[in-house]
C-alpha positions as CSV (number, residue, x, y, z in Angstrom):
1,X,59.1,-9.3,7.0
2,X,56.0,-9.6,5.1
3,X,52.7,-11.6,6.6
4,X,52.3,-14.9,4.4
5,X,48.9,-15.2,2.6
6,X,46.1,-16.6,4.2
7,X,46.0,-20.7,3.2
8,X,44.2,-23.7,4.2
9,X,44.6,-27.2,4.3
10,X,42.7,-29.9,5.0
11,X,43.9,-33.2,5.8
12,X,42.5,-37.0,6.3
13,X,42.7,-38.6,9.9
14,X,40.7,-41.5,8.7
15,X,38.0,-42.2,6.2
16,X,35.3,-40.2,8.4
17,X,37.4,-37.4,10.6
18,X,39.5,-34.3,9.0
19,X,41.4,-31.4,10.7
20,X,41.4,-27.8,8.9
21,X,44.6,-26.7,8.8
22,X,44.6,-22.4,8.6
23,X,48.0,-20.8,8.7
24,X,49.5,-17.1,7.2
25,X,47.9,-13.6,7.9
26,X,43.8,-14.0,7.8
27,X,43.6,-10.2,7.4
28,X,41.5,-7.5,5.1
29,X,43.5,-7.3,1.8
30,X,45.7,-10.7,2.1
31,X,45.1,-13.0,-0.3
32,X,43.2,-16.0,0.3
33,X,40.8,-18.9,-1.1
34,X,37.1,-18.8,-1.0
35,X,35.0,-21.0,0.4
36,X,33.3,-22.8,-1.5
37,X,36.9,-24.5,-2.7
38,X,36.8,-26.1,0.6
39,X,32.9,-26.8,0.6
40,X,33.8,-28.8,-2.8
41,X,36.6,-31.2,-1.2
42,X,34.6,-31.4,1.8
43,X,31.5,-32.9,-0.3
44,X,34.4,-34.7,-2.0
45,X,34.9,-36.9,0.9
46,X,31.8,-37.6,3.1
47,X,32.9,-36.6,7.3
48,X,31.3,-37.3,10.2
49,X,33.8,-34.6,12.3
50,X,35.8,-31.7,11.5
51,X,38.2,-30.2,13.8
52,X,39.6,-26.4,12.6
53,X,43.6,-26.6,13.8
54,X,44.4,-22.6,14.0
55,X,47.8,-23.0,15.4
56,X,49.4,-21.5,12.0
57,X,47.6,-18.9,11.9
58,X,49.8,-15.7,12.1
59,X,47.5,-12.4,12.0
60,X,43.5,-12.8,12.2
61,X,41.0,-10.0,12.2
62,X,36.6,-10.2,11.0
63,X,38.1,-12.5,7.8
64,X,38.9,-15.4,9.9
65,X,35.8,-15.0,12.0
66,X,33.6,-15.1,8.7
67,X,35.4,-18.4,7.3
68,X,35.1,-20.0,10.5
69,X,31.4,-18.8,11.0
70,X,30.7,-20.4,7.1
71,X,32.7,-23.8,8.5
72,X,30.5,-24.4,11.1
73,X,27.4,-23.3,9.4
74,X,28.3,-25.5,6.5
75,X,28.9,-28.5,9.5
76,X,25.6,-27.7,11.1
77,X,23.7,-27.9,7.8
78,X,25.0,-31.3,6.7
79,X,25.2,-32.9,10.3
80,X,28.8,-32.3,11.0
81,X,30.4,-32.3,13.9
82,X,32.5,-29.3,14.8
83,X,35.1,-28.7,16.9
84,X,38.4,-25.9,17.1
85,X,41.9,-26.3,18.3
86,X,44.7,-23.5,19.2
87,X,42.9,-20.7,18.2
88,X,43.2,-17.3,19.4
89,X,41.5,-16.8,22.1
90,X,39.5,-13.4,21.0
91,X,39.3,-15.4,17.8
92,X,37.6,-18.9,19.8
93,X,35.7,-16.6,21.8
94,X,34.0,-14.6,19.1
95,X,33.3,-17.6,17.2
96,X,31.3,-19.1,20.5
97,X,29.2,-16.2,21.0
98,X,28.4,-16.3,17.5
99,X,27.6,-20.0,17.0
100,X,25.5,-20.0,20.5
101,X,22.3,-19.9,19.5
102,X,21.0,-21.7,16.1
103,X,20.3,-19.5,12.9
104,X,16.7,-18.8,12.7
105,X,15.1,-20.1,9.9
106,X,12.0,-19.0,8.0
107,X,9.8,-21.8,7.5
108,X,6.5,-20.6,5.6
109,X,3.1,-21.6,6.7
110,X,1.7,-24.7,5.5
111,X,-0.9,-23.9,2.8
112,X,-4.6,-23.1,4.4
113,X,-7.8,-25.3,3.3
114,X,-9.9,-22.5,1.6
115,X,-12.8,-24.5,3.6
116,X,-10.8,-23.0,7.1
117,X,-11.4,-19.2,5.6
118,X,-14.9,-19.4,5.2
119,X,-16.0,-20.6,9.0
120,X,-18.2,-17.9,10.0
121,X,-16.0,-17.8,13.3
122,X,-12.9,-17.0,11.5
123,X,-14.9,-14.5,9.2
124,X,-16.5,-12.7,12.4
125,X,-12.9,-12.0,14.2
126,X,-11.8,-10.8,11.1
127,X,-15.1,-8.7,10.9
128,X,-14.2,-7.4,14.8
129,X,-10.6,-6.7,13.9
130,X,-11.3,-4.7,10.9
131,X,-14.3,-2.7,13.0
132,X,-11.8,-1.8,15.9
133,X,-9.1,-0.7,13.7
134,X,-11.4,1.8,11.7
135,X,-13.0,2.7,14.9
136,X,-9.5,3.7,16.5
137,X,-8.4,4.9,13.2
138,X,-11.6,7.5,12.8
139,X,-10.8,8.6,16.7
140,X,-7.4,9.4,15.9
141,X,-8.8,11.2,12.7
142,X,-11.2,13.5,14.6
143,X,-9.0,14.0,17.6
144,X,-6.4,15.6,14.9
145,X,-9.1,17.3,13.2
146,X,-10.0,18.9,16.6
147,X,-6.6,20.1,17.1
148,X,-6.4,21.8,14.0
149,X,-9.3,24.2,15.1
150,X,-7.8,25.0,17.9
151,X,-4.2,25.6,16.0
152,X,-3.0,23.4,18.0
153,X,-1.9,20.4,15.4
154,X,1.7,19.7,13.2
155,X,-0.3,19.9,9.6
156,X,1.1,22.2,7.2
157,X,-0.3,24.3,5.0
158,X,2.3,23.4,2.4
159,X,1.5,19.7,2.0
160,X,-2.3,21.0,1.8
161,X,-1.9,22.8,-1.3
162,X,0.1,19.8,-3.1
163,X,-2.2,17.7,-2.2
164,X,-4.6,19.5,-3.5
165,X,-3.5,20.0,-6.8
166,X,-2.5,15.7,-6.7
167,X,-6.4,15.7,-6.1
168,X,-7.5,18.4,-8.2
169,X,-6.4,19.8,-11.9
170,X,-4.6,16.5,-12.2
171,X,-7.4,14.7,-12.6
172,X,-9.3,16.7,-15.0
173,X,-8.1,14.5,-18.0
174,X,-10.1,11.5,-16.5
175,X,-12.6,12.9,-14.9
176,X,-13.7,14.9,-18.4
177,X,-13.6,11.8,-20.5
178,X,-15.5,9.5,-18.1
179,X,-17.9,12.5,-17.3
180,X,-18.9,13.2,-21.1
181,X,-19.5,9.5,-22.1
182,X,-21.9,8.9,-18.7
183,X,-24.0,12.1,-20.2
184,X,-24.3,10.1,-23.4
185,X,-24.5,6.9,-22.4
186,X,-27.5,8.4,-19.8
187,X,-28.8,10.6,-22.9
188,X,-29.2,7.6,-24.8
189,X,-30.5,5.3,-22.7
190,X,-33.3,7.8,-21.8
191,X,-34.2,8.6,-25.2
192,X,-34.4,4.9,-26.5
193,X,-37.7,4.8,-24.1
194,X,-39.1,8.2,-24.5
195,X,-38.9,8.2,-28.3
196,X,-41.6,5.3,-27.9
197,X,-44.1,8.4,-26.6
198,X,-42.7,11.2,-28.5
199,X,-41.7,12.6,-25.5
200,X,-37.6,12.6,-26.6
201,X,-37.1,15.8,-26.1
202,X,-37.6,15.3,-22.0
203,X,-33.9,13.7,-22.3
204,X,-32.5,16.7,-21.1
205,X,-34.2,16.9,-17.9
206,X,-33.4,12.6,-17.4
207,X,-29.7,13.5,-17.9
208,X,-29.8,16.7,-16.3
209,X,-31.4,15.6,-12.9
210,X,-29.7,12.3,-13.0
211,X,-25.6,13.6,-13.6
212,X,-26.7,16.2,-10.7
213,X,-28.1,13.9,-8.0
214,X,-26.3,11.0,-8.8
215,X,-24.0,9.9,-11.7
216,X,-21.7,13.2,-11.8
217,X,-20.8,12.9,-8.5
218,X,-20.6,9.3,-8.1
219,X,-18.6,8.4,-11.1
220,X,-16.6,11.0,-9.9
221,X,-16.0,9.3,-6.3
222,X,-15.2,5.9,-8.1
223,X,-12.4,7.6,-10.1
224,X,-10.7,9.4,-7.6
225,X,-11.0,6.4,-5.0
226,X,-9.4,4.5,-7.9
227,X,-6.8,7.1,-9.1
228,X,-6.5,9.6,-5.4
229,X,-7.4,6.7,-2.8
230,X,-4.9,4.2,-3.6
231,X,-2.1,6.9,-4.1
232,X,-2.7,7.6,-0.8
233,X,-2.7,3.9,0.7
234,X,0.2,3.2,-1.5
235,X,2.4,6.8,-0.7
236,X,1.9,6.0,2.8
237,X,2.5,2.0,2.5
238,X,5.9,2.9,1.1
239,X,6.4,5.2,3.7
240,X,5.7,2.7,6.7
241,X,8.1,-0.2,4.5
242,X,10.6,2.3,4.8
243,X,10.0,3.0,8.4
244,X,10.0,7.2,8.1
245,X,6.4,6.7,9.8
246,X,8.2,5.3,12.9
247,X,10.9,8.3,12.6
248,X,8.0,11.1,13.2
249,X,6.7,9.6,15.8
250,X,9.6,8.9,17.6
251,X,9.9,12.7,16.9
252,X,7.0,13.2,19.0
253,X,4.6,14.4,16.0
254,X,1.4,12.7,15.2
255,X,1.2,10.5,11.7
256,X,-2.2,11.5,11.2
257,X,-1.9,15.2,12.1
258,X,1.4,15.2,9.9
259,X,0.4,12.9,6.6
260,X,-3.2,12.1,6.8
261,X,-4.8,15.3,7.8
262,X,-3.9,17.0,4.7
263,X,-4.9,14.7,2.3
264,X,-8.5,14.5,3.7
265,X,-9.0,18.4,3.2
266,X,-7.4,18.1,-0.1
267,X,-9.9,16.2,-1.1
268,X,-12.6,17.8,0.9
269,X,-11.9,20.7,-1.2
270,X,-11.3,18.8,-4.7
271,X,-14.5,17.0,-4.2
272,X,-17.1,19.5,-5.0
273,X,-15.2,21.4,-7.7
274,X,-15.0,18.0,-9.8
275,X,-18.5,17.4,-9.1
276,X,-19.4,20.4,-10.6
277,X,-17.5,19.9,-13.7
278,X,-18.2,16.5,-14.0
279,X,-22.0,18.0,-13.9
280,X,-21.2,20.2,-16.9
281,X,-19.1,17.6,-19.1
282,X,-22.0,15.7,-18.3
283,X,-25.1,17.3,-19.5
284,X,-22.9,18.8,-22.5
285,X,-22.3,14.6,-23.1
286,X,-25.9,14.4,-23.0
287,X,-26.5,17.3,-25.8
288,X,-24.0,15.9,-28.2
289,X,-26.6,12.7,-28.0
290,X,-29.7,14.5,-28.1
291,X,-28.7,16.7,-31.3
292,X,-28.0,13.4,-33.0
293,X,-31.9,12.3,-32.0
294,X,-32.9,15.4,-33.5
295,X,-33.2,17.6,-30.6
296,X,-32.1,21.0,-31.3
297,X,-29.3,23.1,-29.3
298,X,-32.0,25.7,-28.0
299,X,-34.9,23.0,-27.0
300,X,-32.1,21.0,-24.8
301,X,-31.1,24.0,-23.4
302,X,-34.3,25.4,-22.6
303,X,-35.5,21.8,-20.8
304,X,-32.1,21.7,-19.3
305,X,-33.0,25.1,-17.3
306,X,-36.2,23.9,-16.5
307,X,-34.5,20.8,-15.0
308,X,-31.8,22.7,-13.7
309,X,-33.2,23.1,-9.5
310,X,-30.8,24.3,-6.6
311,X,-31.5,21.1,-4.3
312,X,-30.6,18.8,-7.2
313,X,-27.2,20.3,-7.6
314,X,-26.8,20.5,-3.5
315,X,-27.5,16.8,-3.2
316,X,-24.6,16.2,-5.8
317,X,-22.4,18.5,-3.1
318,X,-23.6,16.8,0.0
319,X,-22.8,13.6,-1.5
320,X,-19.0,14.8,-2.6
321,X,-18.6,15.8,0.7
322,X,-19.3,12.6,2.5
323,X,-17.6,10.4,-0.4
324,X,-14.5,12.5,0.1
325,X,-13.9,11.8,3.7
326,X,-14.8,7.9,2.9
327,X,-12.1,7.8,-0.1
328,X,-9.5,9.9,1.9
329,X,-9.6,7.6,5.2
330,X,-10.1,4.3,3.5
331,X,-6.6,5.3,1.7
332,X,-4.9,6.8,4.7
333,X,-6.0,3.9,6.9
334,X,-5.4,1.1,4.5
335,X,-1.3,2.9,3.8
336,X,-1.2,3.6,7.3
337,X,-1.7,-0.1,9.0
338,X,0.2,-1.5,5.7
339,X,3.0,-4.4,6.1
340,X,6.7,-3.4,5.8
341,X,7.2,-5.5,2.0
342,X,6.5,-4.3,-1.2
343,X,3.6,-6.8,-1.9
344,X,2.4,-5.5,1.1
345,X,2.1,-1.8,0.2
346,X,0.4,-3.3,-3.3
347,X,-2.0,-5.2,-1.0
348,X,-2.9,-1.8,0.7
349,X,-3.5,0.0,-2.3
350,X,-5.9,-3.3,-3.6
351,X,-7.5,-2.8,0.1
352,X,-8.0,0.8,-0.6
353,X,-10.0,1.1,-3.8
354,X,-12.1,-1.8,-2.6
355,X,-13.3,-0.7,0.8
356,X,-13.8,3.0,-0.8
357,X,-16.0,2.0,-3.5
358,X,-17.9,-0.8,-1.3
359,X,-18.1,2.8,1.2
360,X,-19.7,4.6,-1.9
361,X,-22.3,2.5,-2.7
362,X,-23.9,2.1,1.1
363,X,-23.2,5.6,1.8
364,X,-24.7,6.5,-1.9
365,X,-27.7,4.6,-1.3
366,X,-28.1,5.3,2.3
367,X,-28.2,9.1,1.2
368,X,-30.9,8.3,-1.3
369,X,-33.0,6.9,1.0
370,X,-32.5,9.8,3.7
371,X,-33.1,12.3,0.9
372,X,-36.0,10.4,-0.2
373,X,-37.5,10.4,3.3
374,X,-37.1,14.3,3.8
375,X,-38.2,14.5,0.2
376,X,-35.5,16.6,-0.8
């Protein structure tokens, strides 16, 4: 003989109690109403107590458990009461455990007075938190860095030279166009003031000393900590959401050895190369401006060589050097300590470019000054 469908029925005591008659076969694949036919006659006829009568029931497996669990939910919600009567005893146990403690739920956070986020207390143990987390952050960095001279560390090679190419020829597209127009736009700006002493020709050696020392490799910086940086914050936000950060280190290898290493010697090598083709694009940007001025092709050559000094083009390399290390970690750490949502990873990669290019500009002018000092 065949189990009956699963039914309910629910039936008036008086104007304020019910009882919840369930009978047939509450099992996977029987056939049975939903829910929310009995949520519509219960807000049909306002109760102040519903009792679940189970003594029909013929078969029950996780289908029962889940009506009964939306029953008392639905109870609990709109102030209810709830009470059970012959059911199974697996069935009445289950549904105890389950309804024991209260659902959690979310409330959000009432909205903050912007007033409250600028006292300089709140500001200065935000200011401490961010210091200690870059602090532990650039250990961790140079305790992996030591362990890769001593061959001792879980980077590989193979994620190196992807990274590297992320970092390198695919950005030559941007860094070609932006490198060009900052040789004209320097080209032109110089020669609007030197035509006033009919000194224009001298524009080579304004754009030729000025892409070198400074705007080939710091244009550069910004565009990669725009384009490289929050890739990196943003790769490794994603990977923290989807917790495979947790997975290698419960595999006993280090996140930083493993994922950040790598990228920071990607672009420690990237760096310089882009620097000195932005250099090139650059002072050929600046000859495409000049030869519209009236400056011939072999006069801004010839002021361009006498520009052209070794310690110019090594400040331009010093200076990749350092901005590389301050794009790579700013990305790593922001993608690193990101939240586990997608708005958080965006919020990392935000976080990234920011604190890189605010990191360019004091470590830019903090090298000018030092370089000043040594005269250099």
């Amino acid at each position: 003989m065949s189990d009956s469908n699963a039914a309910f029925k629910l039936v008036h005591s008086n104007d304020h109690d019910a009882v919840l008659e369930l009978s047939g076969a509450w099992i996977q694949g029987a056939k049975r109403l939903d829910f929310s036919v009995l949520s519509r006659e219960l807000q049909a006829s306002p109760l102040s107590h519903l009792l679940v009568d189970g003594s029909a029931l013929e078969k029950w497996d996780s289908t029962l458990m889940a009506f009964a669990l939306q029953c008392h939910d639905y109870c609990h919600e709109e102030g209810i009461g709830f009470d059970t009567r012959d059911l199974p005893p697996g069935a009445q146990k289950l549904l105890t455990l389950a309804t024991a403690v209260a659902p959690h739920k979310q409330t959000e956070p009432p909205p903050e007075n912007w007033l409250a986020s600028l006292s300089p207390r709140r500001l200065a143990g935000q200011a401490g938190n961010t210091l200690r987390e870059s602090l532990a952050f650039t250990g961790e960095v140079a305790i992996a860095l030591a362990r890769l001279v001593v061959g001792k560390s879980n980077t590989r090679f193979e994620d190196f030279r992807h990274f590297c190419y992320q970092a390198g020829p695919s950005a030559l597209g941007i860094i070609s166009l932006t490198s060009v127009l900052v040789g004209m736009i320097l080209a032109y700006l110089g020669a609007v003031q030197l035509q006033q002493f009919g000194a224009e020709v001298y524009v080579a050696n304004l754009v030729t000393i000025g892409v070198l020392r400074e705007m080939g490799v710091l244009m550069t910086a910004v565009v990669m900590a725009g384009r490289t940086g929050a890739a990196y914050a943003a790769q490794l936000g994603t990977m923290q959401t989807n917790e495979e950060i947790d997975a290698i280190t419960t595999l006993g290898i280090s996140p930083i050895e493993f994922l950040v290493i790598p990228r920071i010697l990607a672009l420690l090598v990237a760096m310089p190369l882009l620097t000195l083709y932005a250099d090139l694009l650059g002072i050929i940007g600046g000859g495409i401006v000049a030869g519209g001025m009236g400056i011939s092709p072999l006069q801004y050559i010839s002021q361009t060589e006498h520009a052209l000094a070794i310690h110019h083009l090594a400040v331009g390399l010093i200076k990749s050097l350092v901005f590389a290390v301050l794009i790579a970690v700013a990305g790593c750490r922001a993608g690193i300590n990101a939240g586990r949502s997608s708005a958080a990873v965006g919020q990392a990669a935000t976080e990234a470019v920011v604190t890189a290019v605010v990191y360019l500009i004091v470590a830019d002018a903090g090298l000018n000054i030092l370089f000043q000092a040594i005269k250099f």
